[in-house]
C-alpha positions in Angstrom: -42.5 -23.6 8.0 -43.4 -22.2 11.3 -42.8 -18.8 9.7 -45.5 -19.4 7.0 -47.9 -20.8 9.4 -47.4 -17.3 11.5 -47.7 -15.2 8.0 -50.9 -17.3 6.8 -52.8 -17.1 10.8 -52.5 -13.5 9.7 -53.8 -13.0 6.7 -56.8 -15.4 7.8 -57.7 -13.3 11.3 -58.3 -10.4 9.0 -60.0 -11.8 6.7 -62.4 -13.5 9.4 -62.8 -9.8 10.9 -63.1 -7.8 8.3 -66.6 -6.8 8.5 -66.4 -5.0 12.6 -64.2 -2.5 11.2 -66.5 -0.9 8.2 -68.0 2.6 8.5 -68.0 4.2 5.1 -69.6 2.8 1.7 -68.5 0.5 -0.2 -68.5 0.1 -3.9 -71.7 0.9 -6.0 -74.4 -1.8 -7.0 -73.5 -3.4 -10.1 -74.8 -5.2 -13.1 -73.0 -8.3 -13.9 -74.1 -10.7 -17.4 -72.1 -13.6 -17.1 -74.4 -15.4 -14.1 -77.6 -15.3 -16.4 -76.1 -14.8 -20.0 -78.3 -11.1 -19.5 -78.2 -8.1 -17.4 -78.7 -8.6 -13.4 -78.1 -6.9 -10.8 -74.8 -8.2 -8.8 -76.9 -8.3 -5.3 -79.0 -10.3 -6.2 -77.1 -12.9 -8.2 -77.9 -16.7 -6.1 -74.7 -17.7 -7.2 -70.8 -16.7 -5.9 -69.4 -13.7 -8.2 -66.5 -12.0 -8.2 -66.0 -8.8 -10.1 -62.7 -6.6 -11.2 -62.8 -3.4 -12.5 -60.2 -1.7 -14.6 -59.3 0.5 -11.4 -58.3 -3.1 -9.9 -56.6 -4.2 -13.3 -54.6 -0.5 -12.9 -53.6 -1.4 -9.5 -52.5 -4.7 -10.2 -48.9 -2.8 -11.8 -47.1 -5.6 -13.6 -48.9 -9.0 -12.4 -50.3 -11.3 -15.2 -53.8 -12.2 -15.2 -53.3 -15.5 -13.7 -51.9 -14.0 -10.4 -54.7 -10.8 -11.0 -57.0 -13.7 -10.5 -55.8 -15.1 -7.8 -55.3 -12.2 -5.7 -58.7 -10.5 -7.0 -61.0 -13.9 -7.0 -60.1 -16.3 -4.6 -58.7 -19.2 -6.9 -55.9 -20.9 -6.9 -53.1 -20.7 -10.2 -50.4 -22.9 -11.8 -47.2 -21.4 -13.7 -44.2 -23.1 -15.3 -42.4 -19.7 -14.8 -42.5 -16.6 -14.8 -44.1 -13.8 -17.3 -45.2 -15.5 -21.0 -44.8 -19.6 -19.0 -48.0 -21.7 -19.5 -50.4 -21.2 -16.1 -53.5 -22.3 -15.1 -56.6 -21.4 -13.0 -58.5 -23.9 -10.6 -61.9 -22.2 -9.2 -62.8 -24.7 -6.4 -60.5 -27.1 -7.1 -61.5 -28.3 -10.3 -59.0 -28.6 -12.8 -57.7 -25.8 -15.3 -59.6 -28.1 -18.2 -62.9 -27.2 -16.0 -62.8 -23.4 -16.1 -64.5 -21.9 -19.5 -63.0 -18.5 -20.2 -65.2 -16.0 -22.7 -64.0 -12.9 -24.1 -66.9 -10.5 -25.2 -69.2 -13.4 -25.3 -67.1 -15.9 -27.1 -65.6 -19.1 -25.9 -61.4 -18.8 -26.0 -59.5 -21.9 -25.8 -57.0 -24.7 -27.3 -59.1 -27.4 -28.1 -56.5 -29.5 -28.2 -55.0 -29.2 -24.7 -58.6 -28.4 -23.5 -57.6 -25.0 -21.4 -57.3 -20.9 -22.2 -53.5 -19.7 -22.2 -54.0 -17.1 -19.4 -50.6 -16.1 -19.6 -50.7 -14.5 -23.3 -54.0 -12.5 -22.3 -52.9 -9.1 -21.6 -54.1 -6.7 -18.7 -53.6 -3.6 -21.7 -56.9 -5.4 -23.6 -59.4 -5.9 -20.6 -61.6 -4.0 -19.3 -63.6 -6.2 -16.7 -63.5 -9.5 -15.6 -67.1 -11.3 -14.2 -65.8 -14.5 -12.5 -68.4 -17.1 -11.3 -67.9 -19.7 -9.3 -69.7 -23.3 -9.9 -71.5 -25.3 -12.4 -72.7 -23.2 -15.5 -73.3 -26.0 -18.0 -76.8 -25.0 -17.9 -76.3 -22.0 -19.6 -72.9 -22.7 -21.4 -72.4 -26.3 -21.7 -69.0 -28.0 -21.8 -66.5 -27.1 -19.6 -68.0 -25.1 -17.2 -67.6 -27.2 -14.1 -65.2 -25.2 -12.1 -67.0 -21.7 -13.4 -66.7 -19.4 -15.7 -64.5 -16.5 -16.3 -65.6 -13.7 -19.0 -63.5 -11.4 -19.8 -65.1 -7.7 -21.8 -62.2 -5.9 -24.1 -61.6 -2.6 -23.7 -64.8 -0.2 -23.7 -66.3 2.8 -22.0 -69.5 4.9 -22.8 -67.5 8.0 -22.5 -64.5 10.2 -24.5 -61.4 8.8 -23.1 -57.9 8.9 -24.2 -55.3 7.0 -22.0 -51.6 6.5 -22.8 -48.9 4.9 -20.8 -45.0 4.2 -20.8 -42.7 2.2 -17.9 -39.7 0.2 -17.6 -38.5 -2.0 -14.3 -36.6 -4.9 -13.0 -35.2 -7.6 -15.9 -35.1 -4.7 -18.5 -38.9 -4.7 -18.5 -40.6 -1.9 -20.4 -44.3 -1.4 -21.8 -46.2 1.1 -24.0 -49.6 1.3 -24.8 -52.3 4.4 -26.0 -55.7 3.9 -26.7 -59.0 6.4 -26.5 -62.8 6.1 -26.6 -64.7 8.3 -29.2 -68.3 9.0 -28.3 -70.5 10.6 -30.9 -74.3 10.8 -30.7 -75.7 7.2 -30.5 -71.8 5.9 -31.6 -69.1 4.8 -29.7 -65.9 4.0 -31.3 -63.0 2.6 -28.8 -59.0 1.6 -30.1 -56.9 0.3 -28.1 -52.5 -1.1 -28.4 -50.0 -2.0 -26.1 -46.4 -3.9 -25.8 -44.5 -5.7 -23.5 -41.2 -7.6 -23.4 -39.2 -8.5 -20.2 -36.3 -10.6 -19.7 -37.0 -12.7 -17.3 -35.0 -15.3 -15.0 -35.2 -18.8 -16.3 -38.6 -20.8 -16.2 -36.7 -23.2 -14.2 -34.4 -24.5 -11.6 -32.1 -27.8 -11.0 -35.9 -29.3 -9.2 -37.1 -29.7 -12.8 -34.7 -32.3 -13.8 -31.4 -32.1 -16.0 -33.8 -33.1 -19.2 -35.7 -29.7 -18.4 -33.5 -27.5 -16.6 -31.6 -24.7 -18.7 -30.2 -21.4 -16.6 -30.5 -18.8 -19.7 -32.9 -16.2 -18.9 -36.2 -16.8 -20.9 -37.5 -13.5 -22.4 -40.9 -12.8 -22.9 -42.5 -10.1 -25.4 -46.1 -9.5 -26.3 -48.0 -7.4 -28.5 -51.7 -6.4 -28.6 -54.5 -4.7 -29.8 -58.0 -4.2 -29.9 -61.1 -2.5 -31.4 -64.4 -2.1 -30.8 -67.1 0.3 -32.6 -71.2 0.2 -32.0 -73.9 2.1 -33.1 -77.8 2.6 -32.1 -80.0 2.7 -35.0 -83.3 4.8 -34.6 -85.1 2.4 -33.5 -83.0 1.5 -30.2 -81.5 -1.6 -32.1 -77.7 -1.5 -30.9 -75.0 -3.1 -33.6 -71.5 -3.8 -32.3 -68.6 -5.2 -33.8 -65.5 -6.5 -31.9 -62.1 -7.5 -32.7 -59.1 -8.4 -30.7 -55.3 -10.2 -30.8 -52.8 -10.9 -29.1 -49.2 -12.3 -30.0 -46.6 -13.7 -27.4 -43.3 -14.9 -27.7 -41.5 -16.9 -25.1 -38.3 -18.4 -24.5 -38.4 -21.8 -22.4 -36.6 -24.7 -21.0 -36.0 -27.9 -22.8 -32.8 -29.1 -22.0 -29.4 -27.2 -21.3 -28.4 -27.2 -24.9 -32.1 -25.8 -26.2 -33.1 -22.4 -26.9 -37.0 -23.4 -27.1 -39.5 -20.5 -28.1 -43.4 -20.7 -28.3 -45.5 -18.2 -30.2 -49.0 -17.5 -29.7 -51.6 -15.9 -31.2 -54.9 -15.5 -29.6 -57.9 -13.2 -31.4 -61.5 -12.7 -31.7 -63.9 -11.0 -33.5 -67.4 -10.8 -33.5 -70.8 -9.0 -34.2 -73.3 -8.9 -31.7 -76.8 -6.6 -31.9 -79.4 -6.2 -29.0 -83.2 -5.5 -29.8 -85.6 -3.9 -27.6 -88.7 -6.0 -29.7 -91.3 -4.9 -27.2 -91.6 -3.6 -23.9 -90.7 -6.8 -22.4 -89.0 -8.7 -25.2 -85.2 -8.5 -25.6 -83.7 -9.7 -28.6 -79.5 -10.5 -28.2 -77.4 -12.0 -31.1 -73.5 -12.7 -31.3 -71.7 -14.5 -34.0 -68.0 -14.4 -33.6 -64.8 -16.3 -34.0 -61.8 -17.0 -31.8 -58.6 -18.2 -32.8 -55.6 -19.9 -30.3 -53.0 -20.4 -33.0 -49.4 -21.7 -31.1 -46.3 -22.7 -32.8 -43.3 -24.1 -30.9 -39.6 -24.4 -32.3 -37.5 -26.7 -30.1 -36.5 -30.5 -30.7 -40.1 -31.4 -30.5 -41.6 -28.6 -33.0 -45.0 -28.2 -33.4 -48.5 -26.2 -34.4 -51.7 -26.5 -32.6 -54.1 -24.3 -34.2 -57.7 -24.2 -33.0 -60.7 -22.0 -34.5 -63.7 -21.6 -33.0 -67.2 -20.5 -35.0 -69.4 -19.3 -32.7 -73.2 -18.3 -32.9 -75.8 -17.4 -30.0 -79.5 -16.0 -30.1 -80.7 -15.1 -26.8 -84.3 -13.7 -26.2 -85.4 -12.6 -22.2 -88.7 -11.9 -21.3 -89.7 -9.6 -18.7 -92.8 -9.4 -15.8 -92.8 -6.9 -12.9 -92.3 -10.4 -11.1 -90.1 -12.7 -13.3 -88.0 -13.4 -16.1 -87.7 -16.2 -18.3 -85.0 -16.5 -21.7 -84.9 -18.7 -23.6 -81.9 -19.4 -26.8 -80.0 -21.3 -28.9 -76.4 -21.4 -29.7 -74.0 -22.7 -32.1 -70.5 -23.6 -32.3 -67.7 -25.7 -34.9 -64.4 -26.3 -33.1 -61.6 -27.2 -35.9 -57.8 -28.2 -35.3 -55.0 -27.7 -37.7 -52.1 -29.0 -36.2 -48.7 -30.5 -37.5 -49.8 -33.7 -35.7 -52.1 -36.3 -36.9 -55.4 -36.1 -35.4 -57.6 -38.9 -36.6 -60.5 -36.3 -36.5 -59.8 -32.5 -36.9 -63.5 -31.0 -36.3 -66.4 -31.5 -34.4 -69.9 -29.6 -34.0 -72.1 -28.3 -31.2 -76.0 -27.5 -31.4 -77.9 -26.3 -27.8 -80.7 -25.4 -26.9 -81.0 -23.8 -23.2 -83.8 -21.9 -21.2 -83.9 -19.9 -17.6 -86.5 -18.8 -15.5 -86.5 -16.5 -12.8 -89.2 -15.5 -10.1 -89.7 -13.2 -7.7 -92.0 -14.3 -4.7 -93.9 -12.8 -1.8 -95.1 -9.3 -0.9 -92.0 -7.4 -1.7 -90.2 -10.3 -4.0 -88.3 -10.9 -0.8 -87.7 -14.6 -2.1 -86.3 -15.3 -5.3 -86.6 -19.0 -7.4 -83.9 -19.5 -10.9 -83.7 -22.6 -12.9 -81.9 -23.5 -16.2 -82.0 -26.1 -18.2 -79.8 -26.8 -21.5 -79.7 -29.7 -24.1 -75.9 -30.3 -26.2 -76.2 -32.5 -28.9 -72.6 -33.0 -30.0 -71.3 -34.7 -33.2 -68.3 -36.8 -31.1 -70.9 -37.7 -28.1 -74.2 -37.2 -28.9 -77.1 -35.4 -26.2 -75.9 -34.2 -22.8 -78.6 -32.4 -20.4 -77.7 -30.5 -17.7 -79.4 -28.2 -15.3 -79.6 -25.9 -12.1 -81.9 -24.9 -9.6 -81.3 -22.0 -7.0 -83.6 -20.5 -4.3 -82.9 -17.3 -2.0 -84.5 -15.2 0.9 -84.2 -12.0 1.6 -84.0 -12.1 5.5 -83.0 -8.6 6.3 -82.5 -5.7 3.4 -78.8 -6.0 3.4 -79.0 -10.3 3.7 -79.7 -12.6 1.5 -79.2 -16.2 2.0 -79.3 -18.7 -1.2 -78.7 -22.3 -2.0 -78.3 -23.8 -5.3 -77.2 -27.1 -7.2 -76.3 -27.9 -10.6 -74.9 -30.4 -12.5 -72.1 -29.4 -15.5 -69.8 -31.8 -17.5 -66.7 -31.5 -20.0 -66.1 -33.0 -23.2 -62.7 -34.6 -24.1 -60.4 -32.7 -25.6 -58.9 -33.7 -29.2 -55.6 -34.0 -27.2 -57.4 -37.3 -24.8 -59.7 -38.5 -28.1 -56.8 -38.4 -31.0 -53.2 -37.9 -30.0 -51.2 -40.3 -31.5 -50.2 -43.0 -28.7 -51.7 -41.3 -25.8 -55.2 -41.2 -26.5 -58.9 -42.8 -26.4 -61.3 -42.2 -28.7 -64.3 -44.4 -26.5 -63.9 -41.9 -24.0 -66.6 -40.3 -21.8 -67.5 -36.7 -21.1 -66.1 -35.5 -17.0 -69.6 -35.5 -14.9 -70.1 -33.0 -11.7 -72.8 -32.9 -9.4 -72.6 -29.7 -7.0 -74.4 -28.1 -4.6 -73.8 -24.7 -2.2 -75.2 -22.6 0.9 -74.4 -19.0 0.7 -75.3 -15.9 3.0 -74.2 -12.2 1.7 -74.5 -9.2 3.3 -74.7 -6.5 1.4 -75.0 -2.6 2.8 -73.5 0.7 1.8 -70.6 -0.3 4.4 -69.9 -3.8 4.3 -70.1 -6.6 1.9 -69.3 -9.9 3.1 -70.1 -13.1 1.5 -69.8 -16.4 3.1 -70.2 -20.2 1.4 -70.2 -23.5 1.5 -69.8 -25.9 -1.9 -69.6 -29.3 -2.1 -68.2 -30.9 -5.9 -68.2 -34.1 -6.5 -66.5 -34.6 -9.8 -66.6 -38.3 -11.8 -65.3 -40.0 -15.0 -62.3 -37.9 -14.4 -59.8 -38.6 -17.3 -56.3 -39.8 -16.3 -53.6 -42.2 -18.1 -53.8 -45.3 -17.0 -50.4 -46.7 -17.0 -51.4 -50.4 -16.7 -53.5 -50.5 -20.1 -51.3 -47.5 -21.7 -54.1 -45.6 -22.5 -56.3 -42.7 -21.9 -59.4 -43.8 -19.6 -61.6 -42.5 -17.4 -60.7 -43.9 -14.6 -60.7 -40.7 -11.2 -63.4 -39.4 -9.6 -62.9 -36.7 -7.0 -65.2 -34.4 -4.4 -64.0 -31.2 -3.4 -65.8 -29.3 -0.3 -65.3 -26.4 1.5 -65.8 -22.9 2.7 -65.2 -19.6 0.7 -65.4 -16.1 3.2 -64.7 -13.2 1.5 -65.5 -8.9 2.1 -64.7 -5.9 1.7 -65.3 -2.4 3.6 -63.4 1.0 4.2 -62.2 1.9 7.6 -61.1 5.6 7.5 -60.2 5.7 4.2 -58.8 2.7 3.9 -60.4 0.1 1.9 -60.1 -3.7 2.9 -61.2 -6.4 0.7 -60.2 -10.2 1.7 -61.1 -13.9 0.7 -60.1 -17.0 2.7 -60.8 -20.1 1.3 -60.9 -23.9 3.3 -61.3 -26.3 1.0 -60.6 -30.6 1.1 -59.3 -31.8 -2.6 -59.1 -35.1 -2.5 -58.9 -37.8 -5.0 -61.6 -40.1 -4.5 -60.1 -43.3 -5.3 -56.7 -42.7 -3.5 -57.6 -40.3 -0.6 -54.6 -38.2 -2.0 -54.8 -34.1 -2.2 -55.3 -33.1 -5.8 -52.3 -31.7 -7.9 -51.4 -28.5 -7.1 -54.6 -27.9 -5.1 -54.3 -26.7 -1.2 -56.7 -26.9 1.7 -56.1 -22.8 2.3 -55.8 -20.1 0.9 -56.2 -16.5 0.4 -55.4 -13.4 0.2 -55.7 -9.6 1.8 -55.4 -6.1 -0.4 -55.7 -2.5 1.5 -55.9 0.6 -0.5 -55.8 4.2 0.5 -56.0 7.4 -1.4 -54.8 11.0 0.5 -54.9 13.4 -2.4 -52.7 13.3 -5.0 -51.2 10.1 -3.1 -53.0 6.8 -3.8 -50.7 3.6 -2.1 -52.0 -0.5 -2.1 -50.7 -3.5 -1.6 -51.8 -6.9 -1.2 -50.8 -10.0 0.3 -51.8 -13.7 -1.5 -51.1 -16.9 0.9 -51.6 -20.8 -0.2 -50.7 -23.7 2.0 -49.0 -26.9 0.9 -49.5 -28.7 -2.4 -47.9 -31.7 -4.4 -47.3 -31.4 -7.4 -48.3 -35.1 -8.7 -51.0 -37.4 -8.4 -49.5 -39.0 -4.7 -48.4 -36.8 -1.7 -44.6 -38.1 -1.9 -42.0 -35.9 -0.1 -40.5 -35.3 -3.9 -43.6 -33.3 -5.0 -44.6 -31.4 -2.0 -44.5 -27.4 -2.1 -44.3 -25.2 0.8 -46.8 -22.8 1.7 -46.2 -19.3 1.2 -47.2 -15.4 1.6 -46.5 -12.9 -1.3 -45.9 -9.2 -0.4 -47.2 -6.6 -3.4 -47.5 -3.0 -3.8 -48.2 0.3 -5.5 -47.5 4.1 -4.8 -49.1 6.5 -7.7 -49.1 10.1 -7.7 -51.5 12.2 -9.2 -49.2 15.2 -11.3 -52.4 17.1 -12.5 -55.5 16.1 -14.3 -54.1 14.5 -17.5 -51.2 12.7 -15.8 -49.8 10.4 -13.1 -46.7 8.6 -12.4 -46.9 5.6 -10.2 -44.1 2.6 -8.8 -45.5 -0.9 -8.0 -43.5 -3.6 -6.6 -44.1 -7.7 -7.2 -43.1 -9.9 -4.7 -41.4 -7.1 -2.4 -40.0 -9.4 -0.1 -38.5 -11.8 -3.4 -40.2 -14.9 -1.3 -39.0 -17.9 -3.2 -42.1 -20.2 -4.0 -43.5 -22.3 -6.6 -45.9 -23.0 -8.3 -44.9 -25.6 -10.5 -41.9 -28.1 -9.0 -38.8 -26.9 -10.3 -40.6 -23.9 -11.9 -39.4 -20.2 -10.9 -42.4 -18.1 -10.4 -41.4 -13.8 -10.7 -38.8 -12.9 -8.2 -38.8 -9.4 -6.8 -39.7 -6.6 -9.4 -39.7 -2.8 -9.5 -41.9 -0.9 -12.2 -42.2 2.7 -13.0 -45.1 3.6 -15.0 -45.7 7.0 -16.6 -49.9 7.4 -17.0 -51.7 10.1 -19.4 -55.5 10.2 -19.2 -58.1 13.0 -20.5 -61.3 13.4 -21.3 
């Protein structure tokens, strides 16, 4: 423990002084889409934003998004294993049920067990990822308490074509090619990978004699993805989308049970954008998405859930403001080998969003959204956010905003057989946040503090033997974060203090710790590129009481990558997971990666 305690004072001293040692420039000003549903540029966003670019998903060698995540945003993450094992994200503590994941627009998700299965979304298929932190409801509706995560497929507005081959540790290997034809006013961009590993078993003797099995558990994936758009002479741009991806995982139900789980997850959709006027933008996307598992062990099962998807958004623009204004559609439907009493249910919103700049040189800046659900299970939900900012120096803005952002049940809490209740409530959250961010060409720093007060919490309630809502919990802290180069060598850092606490017990949420982090250099001389990174958490339970049998240690996880750059066309880099094979968990009695090598072989032309 004292070890740990040295490793995590650390990491947290250089996060804390990150910004003394900048001298060069940073990263380039960004525009980001997911904090307004449209175009804005990442400064001056009032809301906490992370972003990570497919140079960072590169980097990143072997790790699954989950742990991408949580080195690259500041969350925290759940696995019941290792590669292809369910995981889950929390973004300030909220549960993984409160984070709303999108891919190109499109809500992705079980509705059934009410979360996104991180761990069958490939790195090969993504592009970028815009993370934001806090209640979005107002623009997105259920489920996006904790934030939102949208994830955009593989595109680029230039010729590309990219190929690459590697094999590591646990008889790993991967391929996957792909290119970007640009032509005129189209763009046309194709994409495939694979994956398989043999990895160690999901779990160890901790996970109980019902659970535990030795065998290694395997873990293969394939995927691919397209994506085509066109202007039209009159600036109208048409684009159509389509995505899969299908896991297989071996995992651990007993000593005597070879359990698998396949899953296929896919999406495609049509979206255009109009320039109607000078000031009028027209945006439309109709889509579906698909999370389709099926288990074979001695509990088989299928949980298949399709979502239909439409949204018409329409942003209006002054020299001084912006206001949009939409409606959006959606039809959740479950096809599953168990008996659901209902197997479909129906969203209609409406939501609008202003934005102002104010003073002489728009120094101050005023947002609000407001959105109306009217559901077929619950009927009409509101919810709404206000933010406010000043622009006290060129490179500092400080913010604060509130909101307020609920979840609906899933089918799982309404209508499975024995263990459900269909009288229950949509979770509520209130939340509210201070932020400063400084923002020049060589620093950017960010500092927050949130306050989440979560209630109607749904939990089973062991005296009635049913499904209630019957938690509430608050969950406050303080988010630093930054990123700078010191002579060549770039620093970005995140340090998060937070207080999870059940609000009826006084007990430290599940899973959730009160700090955490984590600390990446990178360095390029050359040909030679090397990174590595170093993610931190302090102690957790894993259950609903802090008993000695649940607790999980803190630890530090060493990674790292050395690429060389053969010519112009190719590269051949080694990264390394978990260098120091720290054994951890993330799940009691779950086996998170041990220490992996990867050799990649990179092609990439123009």
């Amino acid at each position: 423990m004292k070890a740990n305690k040295r490793k995590f004072i650390i990491l947290s001293s250089l996060a804390v002084s990150l910004p003394a040692f900048a001298q060069t420039p940073s990263q380039v000003e960004q525009l980001v889409i997911t904090a307004a549903r449209a175009p804005q540029s990442l400064g001056t966003v009032l809301a906490t934003i992370n972003v990570i670019t497919r140079d960072e998903i590169d980097a990143a060698g072997t790790a699954t998004l989950a742990e991408l995540l949580q080195r690259k945003a500041g969350v925290e993450i759940r696995s019941n294993g290792g590669p292809g094992q369910p995981a889950g994200v929390f973004i300030r503590g909220a549960n993984s049920q409160h984070t709303l994941v999108l891919v190109d627009g499109l809500r992705l998700g079980s509705s059934t067990s009410g979360a996104a299965a991180f761990e069958n979304i490939p790195l090969d298929l993504i592009e970028r990822i815009e993370i934001v932190k806090g209640p979005l409801s107002s623009l997105y509706g259920s489920d996006a308490i904790g934030g939102v995560i949208q994830i955009f497929t593989r595109n680029l507005d230039r010729s590309r074509l990219q190929a690459n081959v590697g094999f590591g540790s646990d008889s790993a290997y991967a391929v996957s090619a792909g290119f970007t034809a640009v032509e005129n006013k189209t763009s046309v961009t194709l994409n495939a990978g694979y994956r398989q590993v043999r990895a160690q078993s999901a779990t160890n003797a901790d996970a109980g004699s019902f659970t535990f099995n030795p065998d290694r558990d395997p873990y293969k994936n394939s995927n691919a993805s397209f994506n085509i758009s066109h202007t039209l002479w009159q600036g109208e741009t048409i684009s159509f989308k389509a995505w899969q991806s299908r896991g297989t995982a071996h995992f651990d139900n007993g000593p005597t049970d070879d359990s698998r789980s396949k899953q296929t997850l896919s999406g495609l959709g049509v979206s255009t954008e109009n320039q109607i006027t000078h000031d009028w933008v027209s945006r439309i996307n109709i889509g579906q998405t698909t999370d389709d598992i099926r288990t074979t062990s001695s509990f088989p099962g299928t949980f298949k859930t399709d979502q239909k998807q439409a949204v018409w958004i329409n942003e209006f623009k002054t020299p001084r403001t912006t206001s949009s204004a939409g409606i959006e559609w959606r039809e959740e439907s479950v096809a599953s080998t168990t008996n659901y009493d209902q197997k479909k249910r129906k969203t209609a919103s409406l939501f609008a969003g202003y934005l102002e700049r104010i003073g002489p040189s728009g120094e101050q800046q005023f947002d609000f959204s407001l959105r109306r659900d009217e559901e077929t299970q619950f009927g009409r939900r509101n919810t709404g956010s206000i933010a406010y900012g000043v622009q006290l120096a060129p490179a500092l803005l400080v913010y604060a905003r509130g909101g307020r952002a609920f979840r609906a049940p899933s089918f799982n809490d309404l209508y499975y057989p024995g263990f459900s209740n269909p009288n229950l409530k949509p979770e509520r959250s209130d939340q509210a946040e201070i932020g400063a961010r400084w923002n020049s060409a060589a620093v950017r720093a960010s500092l927050v503090r949130f306050d989440n007060r979560i209630e109607d919490l749904i939990a089973y309630d062991f005296v009635t033997s049913t499904t209630l809502n019957i938690r509430n919990a608050r969950i406050k802290g303080w988010e630093l974060s930054g990123d700078s180069v010191l002579v060549g060598l770039g620093i970005k850092a995140s340090l998060t203090s937070q207080h999870p606490i059940d609000a009826d017990t006084g007990q430290q949420l599940r899973s959730r710790a009160k700090l955490f982090g984590s600390i990446a250099l990178d360095h390029t001389n050359g040909k030679w590129r090397i990174s590595s990174d170093v993610t931190g958490s302090g102690r957790r339970y894993d259950s609903a009481t802090e008993s000695a049998s649940a607790r999980m240690g803190g630890y530090a996880v060493l990674n790292g990558r050395v690429a060389y750059q053969v010519n112009k066309l190719w590269a051949v880099e080694v990264s390394a997971q978990n260098i120091t094979d720290r054994k951890y968990e993330l799940a009691r009695g779950y086996n998170p990666q041990n220490r992996s090598v990867f050799l990649n072989l990179k092609l990439a032309g123009f």
